[in-house]
LODRENLUM-481525 format. One line per 2 residues: number of its first residue (from 1); their letters; for each residue z, y negated, x negated of N, C-alpha, C. Coordinates in nm, 4 decimals. Layout:
<recs>
NUM> A> Z/Y/X/Z/Y/X/Z/Y/X; ...
</recs>
This chain:
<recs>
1> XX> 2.5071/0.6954/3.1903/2.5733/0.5863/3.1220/2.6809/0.5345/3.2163; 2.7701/0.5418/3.1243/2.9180/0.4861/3.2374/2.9157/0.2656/3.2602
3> XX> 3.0184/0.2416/3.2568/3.0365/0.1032/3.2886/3.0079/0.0508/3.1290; 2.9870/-0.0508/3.1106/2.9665/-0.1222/3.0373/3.1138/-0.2121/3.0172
5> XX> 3.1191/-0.2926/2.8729/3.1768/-0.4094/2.8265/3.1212/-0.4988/2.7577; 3.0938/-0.6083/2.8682/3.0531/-0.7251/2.8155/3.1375/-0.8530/2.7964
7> XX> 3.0807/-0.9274/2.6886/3.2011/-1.0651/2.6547/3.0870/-1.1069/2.6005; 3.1530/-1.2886/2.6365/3.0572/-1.3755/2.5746/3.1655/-1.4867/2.5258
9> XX> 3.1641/-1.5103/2.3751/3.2679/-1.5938/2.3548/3.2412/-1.7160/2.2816; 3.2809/-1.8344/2.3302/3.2365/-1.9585/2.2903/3.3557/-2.0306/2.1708
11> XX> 3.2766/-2.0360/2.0642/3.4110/-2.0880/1.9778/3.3031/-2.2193/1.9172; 3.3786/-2.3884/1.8953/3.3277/-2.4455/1.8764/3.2934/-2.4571/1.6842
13> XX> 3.3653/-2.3703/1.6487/3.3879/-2.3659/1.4730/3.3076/-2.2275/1.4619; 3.3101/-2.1362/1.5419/3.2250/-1.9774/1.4860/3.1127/-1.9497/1.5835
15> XX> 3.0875/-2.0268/1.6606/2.9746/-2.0279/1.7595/2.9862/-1.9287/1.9222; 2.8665/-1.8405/1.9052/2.8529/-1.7585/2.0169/2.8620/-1.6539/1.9815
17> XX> 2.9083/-1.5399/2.0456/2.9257/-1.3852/2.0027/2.9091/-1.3746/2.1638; 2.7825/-1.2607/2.1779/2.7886/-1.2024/2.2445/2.7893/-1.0573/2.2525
19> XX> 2.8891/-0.9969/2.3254/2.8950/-0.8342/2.3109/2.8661/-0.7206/2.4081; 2.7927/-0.5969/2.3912/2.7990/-0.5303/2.4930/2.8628/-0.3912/2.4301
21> XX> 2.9565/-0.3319/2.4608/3.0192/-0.2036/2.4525/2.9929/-0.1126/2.5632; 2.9153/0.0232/2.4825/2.8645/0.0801/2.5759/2.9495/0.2204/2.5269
23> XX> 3.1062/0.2593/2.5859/3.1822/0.3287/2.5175/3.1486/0.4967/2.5593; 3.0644/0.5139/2.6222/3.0219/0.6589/2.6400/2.9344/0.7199/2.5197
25> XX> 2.8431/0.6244/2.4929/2.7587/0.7128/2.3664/2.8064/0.6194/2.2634; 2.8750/0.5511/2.2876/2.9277/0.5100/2.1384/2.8195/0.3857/2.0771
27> XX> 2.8168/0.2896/2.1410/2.6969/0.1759/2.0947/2.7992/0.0599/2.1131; 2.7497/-0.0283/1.9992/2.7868/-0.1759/2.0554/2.6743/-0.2212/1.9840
29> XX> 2.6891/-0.3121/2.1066/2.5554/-0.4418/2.0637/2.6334/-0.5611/2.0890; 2.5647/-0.6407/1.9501/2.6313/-0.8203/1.9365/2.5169/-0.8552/1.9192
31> XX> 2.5421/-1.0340/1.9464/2.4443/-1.1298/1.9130/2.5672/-1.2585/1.8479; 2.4525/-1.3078/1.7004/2.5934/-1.3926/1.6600/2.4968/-1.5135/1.6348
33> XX> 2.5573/-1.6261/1.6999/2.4683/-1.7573/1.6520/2.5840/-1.8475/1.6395; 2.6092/-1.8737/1.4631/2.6864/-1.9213/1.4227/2.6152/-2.0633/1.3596
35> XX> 2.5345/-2.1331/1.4146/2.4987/-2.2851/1.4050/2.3828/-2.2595/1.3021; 2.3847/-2.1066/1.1883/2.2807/-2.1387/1.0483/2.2083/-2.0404/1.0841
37> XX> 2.2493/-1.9266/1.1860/2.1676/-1.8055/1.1695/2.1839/-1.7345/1.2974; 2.1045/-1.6543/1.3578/2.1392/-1.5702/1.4748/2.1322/-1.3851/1.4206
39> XX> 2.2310/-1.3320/1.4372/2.2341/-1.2300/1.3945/2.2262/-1.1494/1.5227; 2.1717/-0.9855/1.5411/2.2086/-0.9085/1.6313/2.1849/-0.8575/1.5372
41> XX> 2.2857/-0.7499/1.6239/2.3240/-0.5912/1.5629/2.3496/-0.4714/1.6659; 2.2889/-0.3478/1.6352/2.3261/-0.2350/1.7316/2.4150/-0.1185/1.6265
43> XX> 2.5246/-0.1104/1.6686/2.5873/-0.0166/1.6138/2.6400/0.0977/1.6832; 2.5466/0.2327/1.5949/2.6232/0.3397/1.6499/2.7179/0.4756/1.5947
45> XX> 2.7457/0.5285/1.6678/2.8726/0.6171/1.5511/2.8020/0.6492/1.4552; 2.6443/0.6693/1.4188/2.5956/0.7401/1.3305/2.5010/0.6102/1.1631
47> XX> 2.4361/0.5597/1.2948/2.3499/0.4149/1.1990/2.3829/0.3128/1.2496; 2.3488/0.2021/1.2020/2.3863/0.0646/1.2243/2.2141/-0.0342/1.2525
49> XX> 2.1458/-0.1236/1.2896/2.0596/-0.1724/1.2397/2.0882/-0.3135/1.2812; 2.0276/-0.4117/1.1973/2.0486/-0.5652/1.2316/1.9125/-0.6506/1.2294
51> XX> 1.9452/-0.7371/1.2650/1.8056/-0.8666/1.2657/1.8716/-1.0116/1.2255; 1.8547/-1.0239/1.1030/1.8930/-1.1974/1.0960/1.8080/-1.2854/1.0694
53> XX> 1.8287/-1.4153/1.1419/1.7159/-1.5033/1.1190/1.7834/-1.6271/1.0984; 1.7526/-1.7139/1.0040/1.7751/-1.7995/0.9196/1.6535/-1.9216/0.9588
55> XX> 1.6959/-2.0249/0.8842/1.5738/-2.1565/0.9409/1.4528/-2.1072/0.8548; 1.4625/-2.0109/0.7209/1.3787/-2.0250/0.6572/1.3750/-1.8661/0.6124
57> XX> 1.4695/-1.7548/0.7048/1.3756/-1.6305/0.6843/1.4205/-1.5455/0.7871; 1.3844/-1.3957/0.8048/1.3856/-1.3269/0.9384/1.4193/-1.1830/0.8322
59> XX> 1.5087/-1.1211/0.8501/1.5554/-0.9924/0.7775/1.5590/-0.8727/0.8869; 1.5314/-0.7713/0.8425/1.5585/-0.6763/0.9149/1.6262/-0.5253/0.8445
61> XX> 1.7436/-0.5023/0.8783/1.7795/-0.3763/0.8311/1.7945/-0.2991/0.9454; 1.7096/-0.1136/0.9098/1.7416/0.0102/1.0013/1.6645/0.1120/0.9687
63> XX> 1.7399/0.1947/0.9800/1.6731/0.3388/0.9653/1.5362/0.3887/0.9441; 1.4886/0.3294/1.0752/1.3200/0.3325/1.1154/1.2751/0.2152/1.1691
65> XX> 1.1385/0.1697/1.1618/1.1096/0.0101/1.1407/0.9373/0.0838/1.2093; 0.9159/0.0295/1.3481/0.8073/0.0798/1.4049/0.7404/-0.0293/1.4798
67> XX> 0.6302/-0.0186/1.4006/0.5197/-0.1612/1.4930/0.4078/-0.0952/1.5267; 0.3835/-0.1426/1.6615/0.2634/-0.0735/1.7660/0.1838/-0.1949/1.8612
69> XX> 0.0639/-0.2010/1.8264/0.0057/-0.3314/1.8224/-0.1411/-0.3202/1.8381; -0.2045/-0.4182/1.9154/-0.3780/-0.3678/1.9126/-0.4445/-0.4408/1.7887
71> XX> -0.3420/-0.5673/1.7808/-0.3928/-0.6350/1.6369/-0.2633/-0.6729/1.5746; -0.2371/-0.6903/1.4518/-0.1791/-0.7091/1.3560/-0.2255/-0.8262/1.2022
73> XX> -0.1952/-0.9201/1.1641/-0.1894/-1.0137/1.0876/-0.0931/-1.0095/1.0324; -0.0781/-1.0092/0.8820/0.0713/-1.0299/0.7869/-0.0439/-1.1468/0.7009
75> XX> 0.0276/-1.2578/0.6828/0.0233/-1.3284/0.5613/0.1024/-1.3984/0.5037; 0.0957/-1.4210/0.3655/0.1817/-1.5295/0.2760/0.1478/-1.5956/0.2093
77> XX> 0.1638/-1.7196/0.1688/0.0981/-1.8078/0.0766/0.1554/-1.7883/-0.0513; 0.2752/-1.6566/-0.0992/0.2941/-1.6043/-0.1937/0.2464/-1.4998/-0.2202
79> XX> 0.3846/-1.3911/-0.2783/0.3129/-1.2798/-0.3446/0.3841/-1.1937/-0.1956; 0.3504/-1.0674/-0.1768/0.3676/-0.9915/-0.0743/0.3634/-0.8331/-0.1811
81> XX> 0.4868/-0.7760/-0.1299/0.5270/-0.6583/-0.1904/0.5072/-0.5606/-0.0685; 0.4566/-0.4411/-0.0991/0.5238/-0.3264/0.0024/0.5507/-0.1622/-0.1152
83> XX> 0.6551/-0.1786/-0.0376/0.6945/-0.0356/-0.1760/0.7517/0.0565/-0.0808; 0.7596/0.1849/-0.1363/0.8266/0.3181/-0.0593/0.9052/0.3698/-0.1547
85> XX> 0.9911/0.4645/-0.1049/1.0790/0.5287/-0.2086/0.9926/0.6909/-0.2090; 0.9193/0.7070/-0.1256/0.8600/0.8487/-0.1019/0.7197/0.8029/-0.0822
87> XX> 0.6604/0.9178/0.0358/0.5271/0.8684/0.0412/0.4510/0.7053/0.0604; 0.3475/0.6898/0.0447/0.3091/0.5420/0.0998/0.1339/0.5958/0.1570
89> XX> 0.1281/0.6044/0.2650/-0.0307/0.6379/0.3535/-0.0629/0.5293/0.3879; -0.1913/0.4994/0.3836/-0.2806/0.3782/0.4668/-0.4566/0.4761/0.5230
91> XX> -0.4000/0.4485/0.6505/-0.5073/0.5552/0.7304/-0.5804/0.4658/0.7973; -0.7429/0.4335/0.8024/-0.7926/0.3947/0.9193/-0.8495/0.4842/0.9564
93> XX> -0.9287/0.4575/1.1256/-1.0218/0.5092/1.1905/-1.1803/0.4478/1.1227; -1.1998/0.3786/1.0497/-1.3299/0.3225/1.0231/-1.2641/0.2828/0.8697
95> XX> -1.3345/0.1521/0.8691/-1.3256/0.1163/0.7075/-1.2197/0.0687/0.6623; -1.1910/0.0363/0.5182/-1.0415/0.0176/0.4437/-1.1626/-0.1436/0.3100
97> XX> -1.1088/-0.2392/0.3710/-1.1789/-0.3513/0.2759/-1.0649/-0.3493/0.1613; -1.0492/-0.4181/0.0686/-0.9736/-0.4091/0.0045/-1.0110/-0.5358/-0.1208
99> XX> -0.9957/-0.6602/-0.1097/-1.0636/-0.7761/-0.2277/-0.9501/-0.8399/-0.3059; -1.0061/-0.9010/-0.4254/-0.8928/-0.9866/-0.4910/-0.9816/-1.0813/-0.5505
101> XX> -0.9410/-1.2105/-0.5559/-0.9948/-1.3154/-0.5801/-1.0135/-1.2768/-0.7581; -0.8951/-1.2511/-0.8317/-0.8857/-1.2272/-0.9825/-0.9074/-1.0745/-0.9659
103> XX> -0.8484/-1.0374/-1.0498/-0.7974/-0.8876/-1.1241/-0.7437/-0.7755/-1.0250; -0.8080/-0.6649/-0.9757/-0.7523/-0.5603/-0.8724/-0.6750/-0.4264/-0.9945
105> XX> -0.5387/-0.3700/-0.9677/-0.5466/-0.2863/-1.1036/-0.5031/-0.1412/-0.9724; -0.5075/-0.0262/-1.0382/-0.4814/0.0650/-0.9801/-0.4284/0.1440/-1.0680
107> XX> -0.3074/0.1871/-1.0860/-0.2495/0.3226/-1.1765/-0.1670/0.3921/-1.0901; -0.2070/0.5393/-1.1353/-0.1258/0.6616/-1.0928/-0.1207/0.7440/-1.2178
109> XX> -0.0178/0.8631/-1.2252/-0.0281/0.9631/-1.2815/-0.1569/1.0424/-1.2695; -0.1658/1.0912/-1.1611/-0.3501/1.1457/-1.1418/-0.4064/1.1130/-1.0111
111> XX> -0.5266/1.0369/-1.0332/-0.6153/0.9535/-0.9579/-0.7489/1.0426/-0.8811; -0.7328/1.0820/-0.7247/-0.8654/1.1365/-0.7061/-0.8983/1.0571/-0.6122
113> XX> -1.0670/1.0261/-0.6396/-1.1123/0.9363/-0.5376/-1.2251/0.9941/-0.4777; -1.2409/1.0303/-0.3539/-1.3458/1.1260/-0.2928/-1.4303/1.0811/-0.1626
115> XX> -1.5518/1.0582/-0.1813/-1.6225/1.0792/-0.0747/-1.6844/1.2076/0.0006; -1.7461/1.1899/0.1367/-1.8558/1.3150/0.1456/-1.9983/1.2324/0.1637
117> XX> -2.0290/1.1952/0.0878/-2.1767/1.1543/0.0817/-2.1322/1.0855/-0.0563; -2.1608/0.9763/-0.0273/-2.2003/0.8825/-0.1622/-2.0703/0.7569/-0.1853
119> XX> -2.0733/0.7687/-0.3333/-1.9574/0.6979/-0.4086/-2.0550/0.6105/-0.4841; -2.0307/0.4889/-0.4828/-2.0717/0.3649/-0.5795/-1.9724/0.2916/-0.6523
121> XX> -2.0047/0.2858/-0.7702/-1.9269/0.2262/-0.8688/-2.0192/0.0982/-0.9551; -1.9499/-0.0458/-0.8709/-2.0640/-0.1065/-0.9815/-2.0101/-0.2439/-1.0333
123> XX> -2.0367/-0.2788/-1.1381/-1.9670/-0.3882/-1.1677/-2.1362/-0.5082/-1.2701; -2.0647/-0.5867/-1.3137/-2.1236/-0.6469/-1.4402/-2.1098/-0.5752/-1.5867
125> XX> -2.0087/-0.4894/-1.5775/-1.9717/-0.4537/-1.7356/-1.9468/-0.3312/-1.6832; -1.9431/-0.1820/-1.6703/-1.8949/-0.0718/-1.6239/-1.8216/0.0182/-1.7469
127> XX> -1.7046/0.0483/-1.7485/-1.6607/0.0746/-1.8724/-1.5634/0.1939/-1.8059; -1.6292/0.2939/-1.8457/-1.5646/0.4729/-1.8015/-1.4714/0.5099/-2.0145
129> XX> -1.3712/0.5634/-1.9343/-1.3223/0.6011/-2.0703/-1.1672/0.6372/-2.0452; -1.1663/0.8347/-2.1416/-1.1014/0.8588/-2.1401/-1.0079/0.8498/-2.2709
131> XX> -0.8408/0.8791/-2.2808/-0.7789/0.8855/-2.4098/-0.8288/1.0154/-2.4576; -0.8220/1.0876/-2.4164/-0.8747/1.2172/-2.4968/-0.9920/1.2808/-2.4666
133> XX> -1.0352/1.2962/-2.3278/-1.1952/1.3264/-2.2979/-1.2684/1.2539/-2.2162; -1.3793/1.2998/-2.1646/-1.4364/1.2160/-2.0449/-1.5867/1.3533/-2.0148
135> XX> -1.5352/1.3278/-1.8853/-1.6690/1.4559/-1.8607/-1.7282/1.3776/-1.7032; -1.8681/1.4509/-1.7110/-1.9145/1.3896/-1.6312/-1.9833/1.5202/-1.5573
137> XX> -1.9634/1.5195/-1.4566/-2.0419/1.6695/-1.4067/-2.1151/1.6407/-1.2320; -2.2034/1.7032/-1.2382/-2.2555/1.7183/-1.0745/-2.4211/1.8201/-1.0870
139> XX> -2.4735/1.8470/-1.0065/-2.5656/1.9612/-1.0149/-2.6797/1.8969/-1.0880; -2.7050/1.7397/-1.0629/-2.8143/1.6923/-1.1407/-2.7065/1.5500/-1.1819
141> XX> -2.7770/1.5207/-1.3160/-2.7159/1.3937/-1.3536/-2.8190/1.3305/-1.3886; -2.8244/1.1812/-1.3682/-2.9179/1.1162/-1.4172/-2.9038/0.9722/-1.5010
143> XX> -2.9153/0.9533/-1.6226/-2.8598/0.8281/-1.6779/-3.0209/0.7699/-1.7126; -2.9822/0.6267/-1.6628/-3.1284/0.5698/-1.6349/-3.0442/0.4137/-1.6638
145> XX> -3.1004/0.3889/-1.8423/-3.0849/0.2310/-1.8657/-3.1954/0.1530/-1.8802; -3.2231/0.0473/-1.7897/-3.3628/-0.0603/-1.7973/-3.4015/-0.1746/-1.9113
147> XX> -3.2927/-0.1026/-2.0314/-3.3226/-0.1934/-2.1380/-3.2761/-0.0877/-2.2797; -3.2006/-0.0534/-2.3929/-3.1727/0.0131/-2.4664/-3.0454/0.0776/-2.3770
149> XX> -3.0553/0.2098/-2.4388/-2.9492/0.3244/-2.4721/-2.9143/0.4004/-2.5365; -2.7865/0.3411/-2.6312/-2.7245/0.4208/-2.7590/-2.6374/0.5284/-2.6628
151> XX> -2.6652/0.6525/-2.7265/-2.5779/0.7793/-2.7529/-2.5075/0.8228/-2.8964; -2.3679/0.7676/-2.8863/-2.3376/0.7986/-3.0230/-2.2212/0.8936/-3.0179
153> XX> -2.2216/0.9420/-3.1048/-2.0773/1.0788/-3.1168/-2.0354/1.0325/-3.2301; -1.9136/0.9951/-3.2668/-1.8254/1.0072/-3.4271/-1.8558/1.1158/-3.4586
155> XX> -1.8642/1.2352/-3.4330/-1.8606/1.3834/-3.4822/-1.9801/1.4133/-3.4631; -2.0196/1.5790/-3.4423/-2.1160/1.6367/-3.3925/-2.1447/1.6005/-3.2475
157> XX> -2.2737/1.5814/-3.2118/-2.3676/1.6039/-3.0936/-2.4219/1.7007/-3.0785; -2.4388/1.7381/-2.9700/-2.5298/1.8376/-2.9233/-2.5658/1.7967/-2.7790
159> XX> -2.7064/1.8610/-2.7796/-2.7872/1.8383/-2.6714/-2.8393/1.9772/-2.6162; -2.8275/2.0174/-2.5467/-2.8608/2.1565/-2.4831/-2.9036/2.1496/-2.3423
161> XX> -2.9770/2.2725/-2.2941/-3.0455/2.3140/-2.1948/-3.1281/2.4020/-2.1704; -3.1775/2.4324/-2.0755/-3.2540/2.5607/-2.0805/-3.4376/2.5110/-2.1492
163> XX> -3.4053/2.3687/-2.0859/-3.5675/2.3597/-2.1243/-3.4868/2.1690/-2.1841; -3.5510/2.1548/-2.2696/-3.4601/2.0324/-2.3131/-3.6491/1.9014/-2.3411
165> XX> -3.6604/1.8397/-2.2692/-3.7314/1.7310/-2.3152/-3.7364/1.5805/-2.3738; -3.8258/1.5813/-2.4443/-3.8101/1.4463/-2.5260/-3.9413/1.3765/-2.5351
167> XX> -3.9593/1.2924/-2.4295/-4.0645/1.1863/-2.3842/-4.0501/1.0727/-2.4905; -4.1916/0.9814/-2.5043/-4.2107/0.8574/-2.5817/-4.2217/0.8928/-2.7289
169> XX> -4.1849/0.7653/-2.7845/-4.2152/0.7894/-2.9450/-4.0464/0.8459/-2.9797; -4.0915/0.9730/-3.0516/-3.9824/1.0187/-3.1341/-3.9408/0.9631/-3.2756
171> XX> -3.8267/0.8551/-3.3089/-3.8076/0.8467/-3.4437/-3.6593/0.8819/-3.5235; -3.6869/1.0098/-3.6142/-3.5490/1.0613/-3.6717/-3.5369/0.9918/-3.7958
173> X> -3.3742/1.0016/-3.8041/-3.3141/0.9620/-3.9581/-3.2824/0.8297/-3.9872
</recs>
């Protein structure tokens, strides 16, 4: 890195600008505190990135946006967005909590949710349902209700198996 250019300029109507020109790789860095906001900026022949901060917010524009931290806290007493234009990953080493005081919704085009041991699904009301099918598969299934259980088909039913049983009082028709 060759010599540097620095300026620091005091204007009582446009504030402080401070500059560093670093004319070998092509960088300048400012700092602007114009009485409402402090801006820096690094600009280079290729990207630009900035930081402005305001009495009442903190912006950041750049390329790549990297936080490395042993702990981390985000909160708002509003709503809080995070969106991607491509992928979006959330990886832990241990567990992923995830609560909502009201209503949690989840939509995708196609949804897989996978454990290697055991998956629980449980609510007050449990309501599985597809627009056009719904299948339920695993090597043993077991449906076990502690009060009545209707099985109804609009159409045909069928019940099949190699050995098919029917415990208690049987009543048809």
């Amino acid at each position: 890195m060759g010599t540097l250019v620095c300026r620091i300029e005091l204007d009582k109507k446009k504030g402080v600008l401070l500059t560093v020109e670093n004319g070998d790789d092509q960088i300048t860095q400012t700092i602007v505190m114009d009485g409402t906001s402090i801006t820096t900026t690094v600009k280079g022949s290729e990207e630009t990135s900035a930081i402005t901060q305001k009495q009442d917010s903190i912006a950041m524009n750049c390329k790549t946006f990297t936080l490395d931290a042993e702990t981390i806290t985000c909160k708002s007493t509003k709503e809080t967005l995070h969106e991607s234009g491509q992928n979006f990953d959330i990886t832990s080493g241990k567990n992923i909590g995830v609560a909502a005081d009201s209503a949690a919704e989840y939509k995708a085009m196609n949804t897989i949710i996978e454990s290697t041991s055991k998956t629980e699904i449980k609510g007050g009301t449990l309501v599985l349902s597809g627009s056009s099918s719904a299948e339920l598969k695993g090597a043993s299934i077991k449906l076990d209700a502690k009060g009545l259980m209707d099985l109804v088909a609009g159409g045909a039913a069928t019940l099949k198996g190699s050995i098919v049983n029917i415990k208690g009082i049987l009543k048809m028709g």
